[in-house]
PADRENTOR-432280 format. One record per atom (N, C-alpha, C): x, z, y; residue in three letters. Coordinates in steps of 0.02 Angstrom, whole numbers, plus 50000, padded with zeros to 5 digits. Layout:
# PADRENTOR-432280
XZYala
...
***
This chain:
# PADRENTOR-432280
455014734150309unk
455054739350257unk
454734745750283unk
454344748750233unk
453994754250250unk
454384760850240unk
454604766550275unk
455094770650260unk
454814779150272unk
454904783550220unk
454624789950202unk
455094794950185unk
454804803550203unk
455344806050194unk
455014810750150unk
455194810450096unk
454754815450042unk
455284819750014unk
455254827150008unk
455764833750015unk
456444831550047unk
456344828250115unk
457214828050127unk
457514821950110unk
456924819850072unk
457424811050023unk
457224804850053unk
457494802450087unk
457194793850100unk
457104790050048unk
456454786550049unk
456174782650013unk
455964777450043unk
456094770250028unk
455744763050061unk
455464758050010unk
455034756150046unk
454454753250009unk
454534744850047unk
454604740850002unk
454714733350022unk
454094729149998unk
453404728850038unk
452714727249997unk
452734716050021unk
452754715149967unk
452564705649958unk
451804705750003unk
451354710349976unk
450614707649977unk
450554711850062unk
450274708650115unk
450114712950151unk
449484718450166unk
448974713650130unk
448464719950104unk
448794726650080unk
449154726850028unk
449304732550006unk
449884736450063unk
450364734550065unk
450604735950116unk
450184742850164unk
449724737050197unk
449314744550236unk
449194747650202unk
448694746550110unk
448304750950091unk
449154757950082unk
449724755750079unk
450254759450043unk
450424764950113unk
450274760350189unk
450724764550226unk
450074769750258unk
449524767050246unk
448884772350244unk
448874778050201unk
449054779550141unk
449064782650102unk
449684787350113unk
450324784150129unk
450834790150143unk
451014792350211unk
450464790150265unk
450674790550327unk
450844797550343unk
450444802650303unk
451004809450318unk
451744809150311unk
452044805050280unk
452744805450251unk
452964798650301unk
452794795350331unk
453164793550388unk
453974793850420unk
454474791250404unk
454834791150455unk
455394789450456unk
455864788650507unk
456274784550517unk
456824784750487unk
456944785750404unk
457434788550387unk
457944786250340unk
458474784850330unk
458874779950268unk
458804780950211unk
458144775550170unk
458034777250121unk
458834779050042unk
458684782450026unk
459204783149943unk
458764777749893unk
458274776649913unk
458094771649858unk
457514766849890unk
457454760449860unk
457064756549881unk
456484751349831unk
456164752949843unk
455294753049755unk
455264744149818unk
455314739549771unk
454734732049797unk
454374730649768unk
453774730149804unk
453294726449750unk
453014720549771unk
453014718549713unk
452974710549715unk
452444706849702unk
452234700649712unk
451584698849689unk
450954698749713unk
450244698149700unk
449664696349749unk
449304702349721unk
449314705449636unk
448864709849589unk
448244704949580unk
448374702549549unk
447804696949514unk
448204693249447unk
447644691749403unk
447834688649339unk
448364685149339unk
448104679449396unk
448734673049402unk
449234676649419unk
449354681649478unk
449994682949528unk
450204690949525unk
450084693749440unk
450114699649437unk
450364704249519unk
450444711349534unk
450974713649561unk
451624717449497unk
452224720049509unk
452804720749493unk
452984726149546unk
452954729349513unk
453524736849544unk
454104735349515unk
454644735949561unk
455614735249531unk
456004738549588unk
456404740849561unk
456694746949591unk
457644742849552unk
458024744449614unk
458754741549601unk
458734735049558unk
458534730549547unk
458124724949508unk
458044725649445unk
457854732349419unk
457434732349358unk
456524731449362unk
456304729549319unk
455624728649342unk
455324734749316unk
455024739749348unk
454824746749312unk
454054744549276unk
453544741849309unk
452784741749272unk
452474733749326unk
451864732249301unk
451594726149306unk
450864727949307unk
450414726149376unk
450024727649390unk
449454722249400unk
448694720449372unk
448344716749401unk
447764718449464unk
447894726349482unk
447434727349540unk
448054729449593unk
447664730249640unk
448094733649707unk
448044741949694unk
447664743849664unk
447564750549665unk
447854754049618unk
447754750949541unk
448494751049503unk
448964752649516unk
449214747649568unk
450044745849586unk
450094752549642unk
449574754149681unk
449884760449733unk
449604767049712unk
449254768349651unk
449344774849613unk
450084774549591unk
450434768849552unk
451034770649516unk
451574771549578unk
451464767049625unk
452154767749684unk
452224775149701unk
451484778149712unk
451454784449759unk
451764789049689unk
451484788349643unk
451894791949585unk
452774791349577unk
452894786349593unk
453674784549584unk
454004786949649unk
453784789849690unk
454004790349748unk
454154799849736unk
453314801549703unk
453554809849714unk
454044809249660unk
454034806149608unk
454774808249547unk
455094808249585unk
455524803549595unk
456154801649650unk
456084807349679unk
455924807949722unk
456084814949798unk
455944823149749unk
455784823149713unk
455574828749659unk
456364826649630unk
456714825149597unk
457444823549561unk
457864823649601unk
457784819649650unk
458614820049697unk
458404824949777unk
457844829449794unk
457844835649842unk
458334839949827unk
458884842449882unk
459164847049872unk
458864851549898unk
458184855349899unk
457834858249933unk
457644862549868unk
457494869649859unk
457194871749797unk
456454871649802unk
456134866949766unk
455324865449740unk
455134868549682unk
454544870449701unk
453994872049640unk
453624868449635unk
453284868749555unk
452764864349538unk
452094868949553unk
451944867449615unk
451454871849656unk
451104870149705unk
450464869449713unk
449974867349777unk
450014873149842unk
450124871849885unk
450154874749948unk
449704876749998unk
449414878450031unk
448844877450099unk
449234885250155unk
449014884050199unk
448984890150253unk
448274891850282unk
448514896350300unk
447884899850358unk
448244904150398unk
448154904350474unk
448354907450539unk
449084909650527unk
449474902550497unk
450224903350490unk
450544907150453unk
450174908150392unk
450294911450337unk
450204907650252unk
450634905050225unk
450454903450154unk
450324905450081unk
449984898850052unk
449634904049990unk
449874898849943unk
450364899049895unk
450604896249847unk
450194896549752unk
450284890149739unk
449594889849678unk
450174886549629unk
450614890949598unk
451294886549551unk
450654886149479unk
450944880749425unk
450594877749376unk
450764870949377unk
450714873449270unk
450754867349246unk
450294861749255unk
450244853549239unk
449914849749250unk
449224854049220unk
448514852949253unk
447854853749220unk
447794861249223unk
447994865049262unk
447734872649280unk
447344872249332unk
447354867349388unk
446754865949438unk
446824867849496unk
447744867349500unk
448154869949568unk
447984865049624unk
447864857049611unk
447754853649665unk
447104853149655unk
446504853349628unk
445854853749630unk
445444858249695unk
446164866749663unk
445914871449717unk
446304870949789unk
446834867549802unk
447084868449848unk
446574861249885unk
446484856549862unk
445944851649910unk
445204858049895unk
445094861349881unk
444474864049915unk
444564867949972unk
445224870749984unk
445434875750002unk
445174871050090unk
445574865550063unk
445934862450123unk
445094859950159unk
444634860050121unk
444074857750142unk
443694862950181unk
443634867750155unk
443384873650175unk
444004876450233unk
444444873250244unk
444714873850335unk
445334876050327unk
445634878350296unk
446374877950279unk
447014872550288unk
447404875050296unk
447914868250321unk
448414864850264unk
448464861250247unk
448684856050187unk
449694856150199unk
449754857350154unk
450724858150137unk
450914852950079unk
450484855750024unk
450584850149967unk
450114852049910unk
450294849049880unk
449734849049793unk
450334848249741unk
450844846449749unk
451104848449666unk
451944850849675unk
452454849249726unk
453144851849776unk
453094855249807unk
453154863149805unk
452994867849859unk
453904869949863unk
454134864749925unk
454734867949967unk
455104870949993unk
455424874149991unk
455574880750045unk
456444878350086unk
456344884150135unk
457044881150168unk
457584887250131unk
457984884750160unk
458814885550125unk
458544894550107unk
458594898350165unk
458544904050156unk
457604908650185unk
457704912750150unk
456754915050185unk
456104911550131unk
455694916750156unk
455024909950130unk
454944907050173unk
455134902650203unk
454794897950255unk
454724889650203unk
454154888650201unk
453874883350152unk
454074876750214unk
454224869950193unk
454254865150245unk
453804858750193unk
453204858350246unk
452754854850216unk
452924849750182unk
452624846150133unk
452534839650104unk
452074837450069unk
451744836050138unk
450954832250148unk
450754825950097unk
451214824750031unk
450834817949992unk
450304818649991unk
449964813349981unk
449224810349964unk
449194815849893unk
448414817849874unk
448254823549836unk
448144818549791unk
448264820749729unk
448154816249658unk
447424819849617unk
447094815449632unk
446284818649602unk
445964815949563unk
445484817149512unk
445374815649469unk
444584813649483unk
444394810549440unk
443364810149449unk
443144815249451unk
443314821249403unk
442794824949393unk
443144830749450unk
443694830449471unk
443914834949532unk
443664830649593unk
443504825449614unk
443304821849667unk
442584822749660unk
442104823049604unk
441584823249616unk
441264832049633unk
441804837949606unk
441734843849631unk
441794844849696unk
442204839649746unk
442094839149822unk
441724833649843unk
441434833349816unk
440674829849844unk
441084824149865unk
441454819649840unk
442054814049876unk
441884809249815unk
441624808249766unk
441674803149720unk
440924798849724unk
441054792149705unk
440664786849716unk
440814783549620unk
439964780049628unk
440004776349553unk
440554770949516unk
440684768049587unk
441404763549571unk
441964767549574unk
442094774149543unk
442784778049557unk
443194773749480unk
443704773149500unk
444204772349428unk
444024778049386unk
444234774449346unk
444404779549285unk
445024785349325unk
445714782649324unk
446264783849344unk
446344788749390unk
446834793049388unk
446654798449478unk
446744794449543unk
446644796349585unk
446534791849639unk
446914797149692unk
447454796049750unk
447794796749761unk
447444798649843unk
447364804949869unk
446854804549932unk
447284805949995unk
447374803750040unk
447614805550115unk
447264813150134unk
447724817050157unk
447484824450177unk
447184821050229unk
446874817650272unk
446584818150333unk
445744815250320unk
445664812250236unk
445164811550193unk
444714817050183unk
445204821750181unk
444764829750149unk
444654834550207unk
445004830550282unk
444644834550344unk
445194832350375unk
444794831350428unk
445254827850510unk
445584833750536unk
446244831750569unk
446824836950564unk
446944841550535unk
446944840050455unk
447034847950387unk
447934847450391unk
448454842150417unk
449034841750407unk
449334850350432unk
449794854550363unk
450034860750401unk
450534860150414unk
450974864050463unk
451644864950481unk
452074870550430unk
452724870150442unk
452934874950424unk
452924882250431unk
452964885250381unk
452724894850388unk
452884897750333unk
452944905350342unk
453294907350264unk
452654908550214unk
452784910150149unk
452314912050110unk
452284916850110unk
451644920250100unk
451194925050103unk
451024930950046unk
450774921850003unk
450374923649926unk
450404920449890unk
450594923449811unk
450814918449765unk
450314919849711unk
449654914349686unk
449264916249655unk
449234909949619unk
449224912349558unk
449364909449482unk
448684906949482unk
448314901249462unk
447694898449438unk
447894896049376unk
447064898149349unk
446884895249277unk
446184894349302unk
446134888149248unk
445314885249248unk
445164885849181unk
444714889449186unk
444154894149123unk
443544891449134unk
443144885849110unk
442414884649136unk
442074890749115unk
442404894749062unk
441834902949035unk
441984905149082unk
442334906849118unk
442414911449148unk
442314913849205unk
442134921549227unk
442044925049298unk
442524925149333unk
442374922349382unk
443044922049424unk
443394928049470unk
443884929449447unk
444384935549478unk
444954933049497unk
445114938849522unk
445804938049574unk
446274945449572unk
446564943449537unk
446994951449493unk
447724951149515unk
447834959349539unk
448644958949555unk
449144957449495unk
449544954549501unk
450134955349440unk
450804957349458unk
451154960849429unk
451694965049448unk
452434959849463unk
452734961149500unk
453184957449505unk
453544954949462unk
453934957449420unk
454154956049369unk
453834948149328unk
453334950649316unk
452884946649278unk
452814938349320unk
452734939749382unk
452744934649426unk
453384929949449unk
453864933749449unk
454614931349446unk
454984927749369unk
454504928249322unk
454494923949267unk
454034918149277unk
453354920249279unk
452984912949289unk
453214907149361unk
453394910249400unk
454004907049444unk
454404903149433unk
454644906549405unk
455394902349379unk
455184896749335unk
454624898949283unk
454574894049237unk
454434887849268unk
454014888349342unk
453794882449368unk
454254880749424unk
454874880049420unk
455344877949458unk
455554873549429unk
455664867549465unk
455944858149463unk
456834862649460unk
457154857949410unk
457894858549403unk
458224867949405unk
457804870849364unk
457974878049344unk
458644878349305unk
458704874049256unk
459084871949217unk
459804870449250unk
459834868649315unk
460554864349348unk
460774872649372unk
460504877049386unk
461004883549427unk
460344891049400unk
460334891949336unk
460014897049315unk
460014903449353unk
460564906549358unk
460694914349387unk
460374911349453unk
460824907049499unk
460744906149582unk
459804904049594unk
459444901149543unk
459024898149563unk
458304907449544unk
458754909849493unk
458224916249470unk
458444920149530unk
458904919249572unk
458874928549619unk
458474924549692unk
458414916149683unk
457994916449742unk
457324915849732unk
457214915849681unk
456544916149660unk
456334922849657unk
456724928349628unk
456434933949650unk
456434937449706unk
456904932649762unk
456894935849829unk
456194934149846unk
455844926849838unk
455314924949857unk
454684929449829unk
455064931049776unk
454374935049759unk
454124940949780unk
454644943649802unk
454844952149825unk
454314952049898unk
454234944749933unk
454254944650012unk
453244944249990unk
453104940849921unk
452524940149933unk
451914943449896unk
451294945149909unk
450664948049858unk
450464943649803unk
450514945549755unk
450624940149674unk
449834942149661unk
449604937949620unk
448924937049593unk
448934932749527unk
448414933949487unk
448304927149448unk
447364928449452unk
447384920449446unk
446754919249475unk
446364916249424unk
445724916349376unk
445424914849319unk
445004912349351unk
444564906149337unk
443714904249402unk
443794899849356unk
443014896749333unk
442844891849305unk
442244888249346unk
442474889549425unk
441824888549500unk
442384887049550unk
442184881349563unk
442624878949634unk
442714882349692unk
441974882449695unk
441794886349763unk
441774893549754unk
441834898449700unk
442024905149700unk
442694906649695unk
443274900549678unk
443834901749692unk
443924901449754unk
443974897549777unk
443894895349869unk
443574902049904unk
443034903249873unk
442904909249933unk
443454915949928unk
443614916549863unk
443904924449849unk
444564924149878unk
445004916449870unk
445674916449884unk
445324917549992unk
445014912250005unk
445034912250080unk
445094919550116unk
444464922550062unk
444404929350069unk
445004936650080unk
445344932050034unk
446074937250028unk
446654936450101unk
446684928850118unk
446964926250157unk
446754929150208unk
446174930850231unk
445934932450299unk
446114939750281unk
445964945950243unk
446174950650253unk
447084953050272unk
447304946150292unk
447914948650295unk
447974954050375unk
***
């Protein structure tokens, strides 16, 4: 059994096929480790016509797969739900990176281009935390990484020069050590909390926004806001208080990437 620790949560993976298997423990080898999973995903089967694969979880059968690649986009997906639902850790729906032990937080809804820009970030030499769970510990900004595989799309894979003619349709699920050999970051507090939007019109800026304003879009992108409202809003505005807020407009990969790097280094 393959075993992972994604926000704090054990997760185990019980793979039939041994091809996939590797392709599964290649893909989450950041999340590695020795830990008692709370839940356990098997999948079953060869992924072929005759010998479908089968994802089942407590013996319900969740989905039914005829490729291998199918079957470990949906596992790696079922894995961040899970550890995203049962983390007692407070997460945002937010891409992460560092520079010289300092972090830069990218909260957003699905399709604002938070993990697009945080794998450029990470390309252009920055250190990798996460793309969509941005963690923090009990008290402080101190962010505690969670390195999943980046969920990318064609037309975001082909903006890092990473896509080939046989790409799926489907997002494709990338190992941080894909987008640069030793990008894995450690833990560190946050820095900077900068809001992205993707505008293809648009000139790309990088504009202060007042706290206030930022301690709402915050909150809005907080996993389980809903279970402890008051307790979960005064640590969100403690976090906010500690960091330089932005929102960021670019419809250019590489002029977002330079302006944020840009900001980062003037610290």
């Amino acid at each position: 059994m393959f075993t992972y620790s994604a926000l704090g949560v054990g997760v185990g993976f019980e793979v039939e096929d041994e091809g996939l298997g590797a392709q599964l423990d290649r893909a989450l080898a950041s999340l590695a480790a020795e830990l008692e999973p709370k839940v356990i995903f098997r999948l079953l089967g060869a992924g072929t016509t005759v010998d479908p694969m089968t994802l089942v979880r407590d013996g319900e059968r969740l989905a039914t797969f005829e490729t291998a690649e199918a079957a470990l986009t949906f596992a790696v997906h079922c894995l961040n739900r899970f550890a995203i639902e049962h983390t007692n850790l407070l997460a945002i729906h937010a891409g992460a990176v560092s520079l010289d032990g300092h972090a830069a937080v990218f909260p957003g809804d699905q399709g604002v281009g938070k993990t697009t820009l945080t794998a450029g970030l990470v390309r252009a030499g920055c250190q990798y935390l996460t793309d969509e769970a941005t963690a923090f510990a009990d008290t402080g900004p101190e962010i505690l990484p969670y390195p999943k595989p980046l969920s990318l799309s064609r037309e975001s894979l082909a903006l890092l020069s990473m896509s080939h003619e046989s790409e799926p349709r489907e997002d494709r699920h990338v190992p941080t050590e894909d987008l640069r050999s030793g990008s894995l970051g450690s833990a560190c507090p946050m820095r900077w909390l900068i809001f992205p939007s993707y505008d293809p019109t648009a000139r790309t800026r990088l504009d202060p926004i007042g706290k206030g304003a930022a301690v709402i879009r915050l909150a809005e992108n907080t996993f389980g806001f809903a279970n402890d409202p008051s307790g979960t809003l005064t640590r969100v505005a403690d976090l906010t208080r500690a960091a330089d807020c932005f929102r960021l407009r670019s419809g250019d990969l590489a002029e977002a990437v330079a302006v944020v790097i840009e900001t980062m280094q003037r610290r």
